[in-house]
C-alpha positions as CSV (number, residue, x, y, z in Angstrom):
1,X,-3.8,8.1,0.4
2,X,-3.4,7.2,-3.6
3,X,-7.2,8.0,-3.7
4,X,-6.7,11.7,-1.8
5,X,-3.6,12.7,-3.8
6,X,-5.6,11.6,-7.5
7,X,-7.9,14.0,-6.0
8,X,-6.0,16.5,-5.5
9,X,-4.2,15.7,-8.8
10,X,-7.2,16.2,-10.5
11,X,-8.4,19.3,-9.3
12,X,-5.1,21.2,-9.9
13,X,-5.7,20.0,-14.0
14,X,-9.6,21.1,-13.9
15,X,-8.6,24.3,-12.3
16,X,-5.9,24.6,-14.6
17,X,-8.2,24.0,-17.7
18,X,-11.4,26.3,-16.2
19,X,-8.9,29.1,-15.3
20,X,-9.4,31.9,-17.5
21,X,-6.4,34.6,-15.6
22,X,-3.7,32.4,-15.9
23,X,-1.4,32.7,-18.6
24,X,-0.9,29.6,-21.0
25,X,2.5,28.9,-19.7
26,X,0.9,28.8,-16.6
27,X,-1.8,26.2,-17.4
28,X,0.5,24.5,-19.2
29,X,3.3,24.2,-15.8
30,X,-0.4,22.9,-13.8
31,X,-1.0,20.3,-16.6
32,X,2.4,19.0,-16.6
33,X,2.5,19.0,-12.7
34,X,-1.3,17.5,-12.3
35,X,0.4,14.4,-15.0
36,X,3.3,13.8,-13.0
37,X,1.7,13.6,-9.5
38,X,-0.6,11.3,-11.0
39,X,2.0,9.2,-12.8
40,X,4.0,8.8,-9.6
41,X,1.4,8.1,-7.2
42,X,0.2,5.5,-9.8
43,X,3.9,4.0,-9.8
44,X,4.3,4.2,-5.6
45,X,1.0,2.4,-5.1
46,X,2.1,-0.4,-8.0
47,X,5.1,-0.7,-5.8
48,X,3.9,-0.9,-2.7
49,X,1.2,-3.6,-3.4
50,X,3.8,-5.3,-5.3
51,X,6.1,-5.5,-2.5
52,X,3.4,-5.8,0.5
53,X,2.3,-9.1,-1.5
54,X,5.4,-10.9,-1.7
55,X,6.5,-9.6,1.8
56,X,3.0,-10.8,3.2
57,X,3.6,-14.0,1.7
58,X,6.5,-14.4,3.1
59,X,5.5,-13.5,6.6
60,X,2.0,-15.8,6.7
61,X,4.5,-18.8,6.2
62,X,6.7,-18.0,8.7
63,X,3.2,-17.2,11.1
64,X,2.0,-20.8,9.9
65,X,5.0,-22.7,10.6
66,X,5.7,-21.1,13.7
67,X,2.0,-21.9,15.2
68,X,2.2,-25.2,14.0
69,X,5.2,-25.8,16.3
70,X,3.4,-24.2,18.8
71,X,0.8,-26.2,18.7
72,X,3.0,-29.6,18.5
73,X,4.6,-28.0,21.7
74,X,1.2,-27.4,23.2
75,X,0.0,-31.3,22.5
76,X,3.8,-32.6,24.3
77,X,3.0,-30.3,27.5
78,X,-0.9,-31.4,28.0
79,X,0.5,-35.1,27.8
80,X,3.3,-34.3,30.4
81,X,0.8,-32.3,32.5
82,X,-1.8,-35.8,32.3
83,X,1.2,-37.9,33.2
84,X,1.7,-35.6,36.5
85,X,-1.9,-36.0,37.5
């Protein structure tokens, strides 16, 4: 998505620049327009991996522990299953 929206970003400031009917307040309202949607997406996709990381993190330990009593779990119920044989 941050890759499509650069895109996009990018071709609103070259047609901006190539433009030769649009007045220069005009060009100059595309420039400005282009620089923020670029700036922002930038910042939103910092964010995001920022956040996802920590979040991630967070979530693979409680996977790990969780399977790990699983698996504890699993070893008590193949003894008790051997004992019944």
């Amino acid at each position: 998505i941050t890759a499509s929206v650069m895109e996009a970003a990018t071709k609103i400031l070259g047609f901006s620049v190539r433009s030769k009917n649009l007045k220069g307040t005009h060009v100059k309202v595309l420039r400005d327009a282009s620089a923020a949607i670029a700036t922002g997406v930038t910042l939103m996709a910092q964010r995001m991996a920022s956040c996802q990381c920590g979040e991630s993190e967070d979530v693979l330990e409680e996977l790990r522990a969780e399977n790990k009593q699983l698996r504890i779990e699993q070893g008590e119920m193949r003894k008790r299953m051997e004992e019944l044989e």
